[in-house]
N, C-alpha and C positions, 0 to 999 in steps of 0.2 A: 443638959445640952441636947439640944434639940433641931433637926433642919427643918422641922415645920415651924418654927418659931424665931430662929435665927437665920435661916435661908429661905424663908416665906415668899420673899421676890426675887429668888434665883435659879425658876426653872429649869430656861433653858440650860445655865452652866452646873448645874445636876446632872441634864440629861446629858453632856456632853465628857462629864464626868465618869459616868456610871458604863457610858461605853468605853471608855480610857481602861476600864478596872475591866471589864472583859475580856477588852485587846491583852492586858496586861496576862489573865489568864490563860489564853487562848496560846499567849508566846513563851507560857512556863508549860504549856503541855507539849508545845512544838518541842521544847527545850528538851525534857524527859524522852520524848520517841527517838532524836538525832541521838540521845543518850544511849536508852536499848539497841539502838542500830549500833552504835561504836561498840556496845558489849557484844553481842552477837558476832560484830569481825571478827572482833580480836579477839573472841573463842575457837570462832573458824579458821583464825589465822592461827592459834596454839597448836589447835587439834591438827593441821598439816606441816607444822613445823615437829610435831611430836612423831609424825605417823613417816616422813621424810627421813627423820633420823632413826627409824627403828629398824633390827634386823632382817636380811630379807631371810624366809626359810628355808633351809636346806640348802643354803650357801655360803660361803667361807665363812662371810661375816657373821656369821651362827655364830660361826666357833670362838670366834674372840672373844665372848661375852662367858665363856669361863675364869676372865680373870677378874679379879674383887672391883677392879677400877670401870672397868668398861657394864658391871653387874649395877656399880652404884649409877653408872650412867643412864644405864636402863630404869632403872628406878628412879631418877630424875626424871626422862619420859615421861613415863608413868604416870607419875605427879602432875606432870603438865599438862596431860590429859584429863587427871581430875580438877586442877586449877582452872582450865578450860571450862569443865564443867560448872563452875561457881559461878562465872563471868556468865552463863548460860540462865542460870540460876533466876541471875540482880537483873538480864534482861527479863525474865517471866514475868517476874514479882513485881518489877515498875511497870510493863503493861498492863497488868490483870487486878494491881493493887491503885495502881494512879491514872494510868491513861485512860481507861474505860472509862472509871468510874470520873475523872472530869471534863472528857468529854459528853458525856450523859447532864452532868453536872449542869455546865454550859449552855446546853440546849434547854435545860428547865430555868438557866436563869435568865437568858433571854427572852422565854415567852414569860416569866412573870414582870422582867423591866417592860416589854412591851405592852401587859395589862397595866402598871401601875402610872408609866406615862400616859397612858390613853384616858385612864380616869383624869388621870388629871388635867389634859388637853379638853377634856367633856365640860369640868369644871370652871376653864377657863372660857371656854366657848358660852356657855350659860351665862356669866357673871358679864363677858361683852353684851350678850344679850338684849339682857336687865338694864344695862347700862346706855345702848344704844335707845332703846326704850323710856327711858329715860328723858334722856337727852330731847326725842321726838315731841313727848308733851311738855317738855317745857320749852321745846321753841313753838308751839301748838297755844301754851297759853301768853305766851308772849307778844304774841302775834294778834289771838285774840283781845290782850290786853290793851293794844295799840290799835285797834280798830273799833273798840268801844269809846276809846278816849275821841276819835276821832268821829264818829257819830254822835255823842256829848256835844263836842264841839260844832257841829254842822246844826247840831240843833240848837244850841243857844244862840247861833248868828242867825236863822231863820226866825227863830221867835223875839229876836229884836228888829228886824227888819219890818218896818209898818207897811213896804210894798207887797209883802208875801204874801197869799190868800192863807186864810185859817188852816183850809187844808192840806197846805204842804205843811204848816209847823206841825200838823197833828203826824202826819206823815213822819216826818225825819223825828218828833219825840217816840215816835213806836219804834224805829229803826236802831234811837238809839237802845232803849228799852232792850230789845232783842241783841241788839250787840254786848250788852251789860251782862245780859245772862250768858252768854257763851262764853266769855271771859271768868264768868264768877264757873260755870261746869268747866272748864278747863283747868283755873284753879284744882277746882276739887280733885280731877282727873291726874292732874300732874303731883299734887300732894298724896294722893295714894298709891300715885307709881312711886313717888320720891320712900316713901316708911318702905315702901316692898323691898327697893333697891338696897336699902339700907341695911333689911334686916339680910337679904340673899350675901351680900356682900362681906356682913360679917359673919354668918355663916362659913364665905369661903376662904375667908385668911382665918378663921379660928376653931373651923371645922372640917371643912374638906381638903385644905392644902395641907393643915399639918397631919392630917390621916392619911395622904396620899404620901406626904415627906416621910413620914415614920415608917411607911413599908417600905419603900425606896432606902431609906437608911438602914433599916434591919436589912435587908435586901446586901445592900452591901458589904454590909460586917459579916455577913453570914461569907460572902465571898473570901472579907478576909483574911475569917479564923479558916477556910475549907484550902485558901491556897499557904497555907499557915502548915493546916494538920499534915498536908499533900508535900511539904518540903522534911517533914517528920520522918513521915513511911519514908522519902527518899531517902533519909541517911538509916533510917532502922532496915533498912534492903541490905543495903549496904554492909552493914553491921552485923547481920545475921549470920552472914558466910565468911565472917571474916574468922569465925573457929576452923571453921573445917579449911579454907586459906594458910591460917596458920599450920594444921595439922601436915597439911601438902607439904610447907616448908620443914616440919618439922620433920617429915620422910625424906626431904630431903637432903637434911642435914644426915639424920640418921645412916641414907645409904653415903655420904661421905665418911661420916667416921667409921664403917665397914669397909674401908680399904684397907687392904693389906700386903703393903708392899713385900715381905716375907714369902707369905703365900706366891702372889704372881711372880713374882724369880723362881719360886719352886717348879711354878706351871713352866716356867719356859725352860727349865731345864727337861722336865717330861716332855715336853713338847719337842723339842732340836736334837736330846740324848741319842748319838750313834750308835753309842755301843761299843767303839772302837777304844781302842787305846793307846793312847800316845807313843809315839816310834821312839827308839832307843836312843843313846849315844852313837854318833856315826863313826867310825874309828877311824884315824889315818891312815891311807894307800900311800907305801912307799913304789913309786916309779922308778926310783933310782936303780932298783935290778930287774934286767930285763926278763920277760918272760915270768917271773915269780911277784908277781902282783899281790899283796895280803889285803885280798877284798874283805870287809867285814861283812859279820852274819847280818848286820843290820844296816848293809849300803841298799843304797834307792837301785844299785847295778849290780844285777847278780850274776854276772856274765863269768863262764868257765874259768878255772884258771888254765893259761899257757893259748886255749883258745881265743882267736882275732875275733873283735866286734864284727858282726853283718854290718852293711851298708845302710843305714839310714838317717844321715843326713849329718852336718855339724851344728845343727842348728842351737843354742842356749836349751841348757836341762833344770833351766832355774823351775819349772812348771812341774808337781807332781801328777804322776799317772793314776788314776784315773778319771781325774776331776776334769770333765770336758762339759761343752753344751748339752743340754737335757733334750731328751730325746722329745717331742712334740706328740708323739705318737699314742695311741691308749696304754693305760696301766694296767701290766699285768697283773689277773684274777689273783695272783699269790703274796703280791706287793712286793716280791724279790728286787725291784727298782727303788726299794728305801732300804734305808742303814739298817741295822738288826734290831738294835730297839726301837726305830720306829714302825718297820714290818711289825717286831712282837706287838703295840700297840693296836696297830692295823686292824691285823689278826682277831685281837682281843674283843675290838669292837665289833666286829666286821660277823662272830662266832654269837658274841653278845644282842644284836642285833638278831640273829635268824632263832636262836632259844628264845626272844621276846615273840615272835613269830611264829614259832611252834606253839608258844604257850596260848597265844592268840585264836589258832587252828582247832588247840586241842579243846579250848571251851567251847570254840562253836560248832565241834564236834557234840561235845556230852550236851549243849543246850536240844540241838537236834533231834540225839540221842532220847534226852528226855520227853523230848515235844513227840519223837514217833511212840514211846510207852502210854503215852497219854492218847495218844490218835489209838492205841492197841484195844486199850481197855475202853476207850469212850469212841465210839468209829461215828457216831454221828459229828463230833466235833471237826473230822478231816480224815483222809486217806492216807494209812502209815506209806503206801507205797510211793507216794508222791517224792514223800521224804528221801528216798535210797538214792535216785541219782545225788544228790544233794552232798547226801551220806558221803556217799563213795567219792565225788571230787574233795570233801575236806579232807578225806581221810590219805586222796592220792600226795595233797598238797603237804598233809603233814611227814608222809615219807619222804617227797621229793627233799623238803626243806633240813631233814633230819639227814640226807645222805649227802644235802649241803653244806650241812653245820660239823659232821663226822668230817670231811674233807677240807675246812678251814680249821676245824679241831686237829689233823693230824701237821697240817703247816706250819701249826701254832706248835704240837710237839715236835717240831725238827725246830724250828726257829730257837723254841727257847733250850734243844740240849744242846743246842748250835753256839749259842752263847758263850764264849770261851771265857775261863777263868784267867786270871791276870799270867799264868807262867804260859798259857799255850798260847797267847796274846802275843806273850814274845819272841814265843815261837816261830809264828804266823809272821811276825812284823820282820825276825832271821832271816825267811828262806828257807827254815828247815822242813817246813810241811812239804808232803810227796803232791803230787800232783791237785789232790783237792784244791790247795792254797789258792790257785789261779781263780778257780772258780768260784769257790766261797767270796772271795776279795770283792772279782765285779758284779757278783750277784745283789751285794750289799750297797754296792757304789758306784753302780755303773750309769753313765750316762743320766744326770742329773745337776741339776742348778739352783742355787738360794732361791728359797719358799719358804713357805710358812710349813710345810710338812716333813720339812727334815729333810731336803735334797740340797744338792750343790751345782755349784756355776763353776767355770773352769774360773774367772776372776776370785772368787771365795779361794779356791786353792792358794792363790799366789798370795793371799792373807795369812793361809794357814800351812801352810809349808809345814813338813814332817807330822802334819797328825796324820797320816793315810800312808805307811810305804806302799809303793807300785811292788805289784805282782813281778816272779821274776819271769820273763818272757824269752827271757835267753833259751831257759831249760828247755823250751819248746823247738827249737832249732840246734838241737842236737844230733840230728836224724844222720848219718852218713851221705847219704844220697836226698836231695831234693825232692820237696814232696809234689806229686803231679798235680797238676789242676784239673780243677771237677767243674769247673764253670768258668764261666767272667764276669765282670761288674763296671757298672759306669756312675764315677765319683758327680755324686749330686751337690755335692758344696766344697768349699776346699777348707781341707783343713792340715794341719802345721802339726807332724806331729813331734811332739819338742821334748817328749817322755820315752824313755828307754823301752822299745821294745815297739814301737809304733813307727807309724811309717807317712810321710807327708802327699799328699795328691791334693789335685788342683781339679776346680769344677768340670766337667764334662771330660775326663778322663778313661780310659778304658784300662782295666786292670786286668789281670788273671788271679782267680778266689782257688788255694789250696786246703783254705778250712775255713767250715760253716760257721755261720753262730751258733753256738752250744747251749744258749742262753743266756750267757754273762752281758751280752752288748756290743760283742768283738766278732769282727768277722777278720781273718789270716788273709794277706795278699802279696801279689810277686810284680813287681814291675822289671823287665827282663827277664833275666836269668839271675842276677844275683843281689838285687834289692829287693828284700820282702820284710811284712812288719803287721802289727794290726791296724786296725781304722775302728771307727766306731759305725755299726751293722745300719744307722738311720742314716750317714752321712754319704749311702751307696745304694745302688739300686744291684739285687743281682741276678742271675740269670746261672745258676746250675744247670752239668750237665748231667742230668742219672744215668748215663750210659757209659761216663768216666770210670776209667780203668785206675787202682790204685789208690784210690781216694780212701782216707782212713779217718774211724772215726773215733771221735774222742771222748771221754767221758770224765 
């Protein structure tokens, strides 16, 4: 099979063919680029969707990612970052394996379809040529021929005519004569064009068209098998990344079956553990006998026996003290604003942390150290003295950091001997502790709201009712005589207070302060003469007087 042989007279729909098979190229490479551009998004689109959900640092969202679940999440990411990278991959590989090279391609097959039709346009133009040529001496001796026959004839009717003088028959027999021979060189002229044409002509259908056709045809097969090999590498691109594709999924399988629900309930009891311990049995008050009240060691009301409640409100005691709103304000250097086990934690870290940071100091201390022995013994190398300021700020840095670490060190030892064991627990939840009690209680719980760090909302209370007894606040108004005030205060929010031993004010109020915050979160106040109670120390602005007579203070 052959186009020189069987498409011999079908140049033109060759030539119109062979461009079709171009185009047809031209629109499988378009195909591949709009391809590598869709990979390239949608790696770019991976990599922001992977980089969107990753933790920020050094912010809450850190910390989440200590539990197995939110760890496998992270390594889902991960993965799709490298997945991302594959998709980055399949784009390179189809540019630099397919595009280039068939755009290059293309360019060379079009200047050789335009040399191989051009020969063959040469070809075809020659063979009209010939042909035109042709054509000319045979209507040349046609012509001649017919113009001899016709001077024959003029002379045979002159030389039968007895009027004619001799000399015109001699005349028109010459002319014929002369006309015979033009006819007979024409002949000959037009039979040697005619073998030329003959031989040019099959020369061109059985030499140059099918030499022209067969490159043309090779020409295109080559096209075939090249957009052939070119759909190959496409899926072998493909195919190459699909191990390490898989290996992504198979990390990510892997960080799923590494949850562990166990675990992360474990974490979230480290993480919320107060410390506290659940309140007692509350024991029946008989009111039935007057004056002889049998308050139990473990009522929310620790108020004297035989002595009258102070004045502070009838409002509902369904709310335990001292679960109120969280103070907005900064957290104390010592974390005394969290429960005891999450202070100890605090602490832990917080000690842990500055020993990372000592350790830090003390190498770039000794590296110094070592760099000025070497400046000692080799002084063209550098100036030991250069080194001493240097020296001596590590060396300040590591003191500072050590008399910050001894000072979270000893918070951490009061916090954990602080710790009560389950009978002084009970103690503490009684009322029988002396004075301490008050203080320990709000140090641990004071003024605080549901977080993630182990605080409380005064709504959380009304969920958990009896894990917290209130401090008893009575014991504190004991005093015979009323205690004087050392200042005033003007109530910034209003707040209800609905727990034994508190007191309710209403925003922009003006009070009189008979005791300070001590640091638990509680500031003492008197409205008149005979309603006094605490408040919480953020929910008030106050304004001491230090020249106040009386004023005592508490420890």
């Amino acid at each position: 099979m052959s186009w020189g042989t069987e498409l011999w007279d079908q140049f033109d729909n060759l030539e119109k063919h062979t461009q079709w098979g171009i185009d047809i190229l031209e629109k499988y490479i378009k195909f591949v680029k709009e391809r590598t551009e869709i990979e390239l998004s949608y790696a770019k689109q991976l990599r922001n969707l992977s980089k969107k959900y990753q933790p920020k640092k050094n912010s809450k969202e850190e910390e989440e990612y200590k539990y197995t679940a939110c760890k496998a999440f992270l390594s889902t990411l991960n993965e799709m970052n490298d997945y991302a990278g594959q998709h980055e991959v399949i784009s390179e590989n189809m540019t630099s394996q397919i595009t280039v090279d068939l755009v290059r391609y293309v360019q060379e097959l079009k200047q050789e379809r335009k040399s191989n039709f051009h020969d063959g346009r040469k070809a075809q133009q020659h063979i009209e040529t010939c042909w035109k040529q042709l054509e000319s001496s045979k209507r040349r001796f046609e012509r001649d021929c017919k113009e001899a026959d016709r001077a024959q004839q003029y002379f045979e009717k002159m030389d039968a005519d007895i009027n004619v003088t001799k000399a015109d028959v001699e005349k028109a027999r010459q002319q014929a004569q002369i006309r015979q021979q033009m006819a007979e060189d024409s002949k000959a002229d037009y039979s040697l064009i005619l073998q030329r044409f003959n031989q040019e002509q099959w020369e061109y259908y059985h030499t140059h068209i099918p030499t022209i056709f067969q490159k043309i045809q090779e020409m295109e097969e080559r096209r075939i098998v090249r957009i052939g090999e070119s759909m190959k590498t496409y899926a072998e691109v493909d195919r190459q990344v699909i191990p390490i594709i898989g290996k992504c999924l198979d990390g990510i399988v892997k960080a799923a079956e590494s949850i562990d629900q166990k675990n992360d309930s474990q974490l979230v009891v480290e993480a919320y553990k107060s410390g506290f311990e659940p309140p007692g049995d509350i024991e029946f008050e008989d009111y039935t006998q007057p004056m002889k009240h049998a308050v139990s060691d473990n009522s929310l009301s620790s108020s004297k026996e035989g002595k009258p409640d102070l004045k502070f409100g009838s409002k509902s005691r369904g709310k335990l003290w001292p679960f109120i709103k969280k103070n907005k304000g900064v957290t104390p250097e010592d974390f005394s604003n969290f429960p005891p086990e999450q202070r100890r934690k605090k602490l832990q870290q917080k000690v842990d942390d500055l020993n990372k940071e000592i350790q830090k100091e003390t190498d770039q201390r000794d590296a110094i150290t070592k760099m000025k022995d070497v400046y000692l013994k080799n002084p063209q190398m550098g100036d030991p003295a250069s080194l001493d300021h240097k020296l001596t700020e590590v060396t300040q840095n590591i003191e500072k950091l050590r008399l910050e670490a001894q000072k979270f060190e000893a918070w951490l030892a009061e916090v954990e001997g602080r710790l009560p064991a389950r009978s002084e627990q009970a103690r503490r939840q009684s009322g029988l502790y002396d004075g301490q009690t008050h203080q320990t209680v709000t140090n641990c719980a004071q003024d605080r709201e549901s977080s993630p760090d182990g605080s409380y909302t005064e709504e959380q209370s009304q969920e958990n009712e009896h894990k917290v007894l209130a401090p008893d606040f009575d014991d504190e108004f004991d005093d015979e005589e009323p205690l004087p005030a050392i200042g005033t205060c003007k109530a910034l929010y209003t707040f209800e207070g609905q727990n034994e031993g508190t007191i309710s004010v209403v925003e922009g109020e003006t009070l009189s302060v008979i005791e300070e915050d001590k640091g638990d979160g509680w500031t003492r106040i008197r409205r008149n003469e005979d309603e006094e109670g605490y408040v919480p120390t953020s929910y008030v602005e106050v304004y001491l007087d230090k020249n106040a007579k009386g004023a005592k203070t508490y420890i």
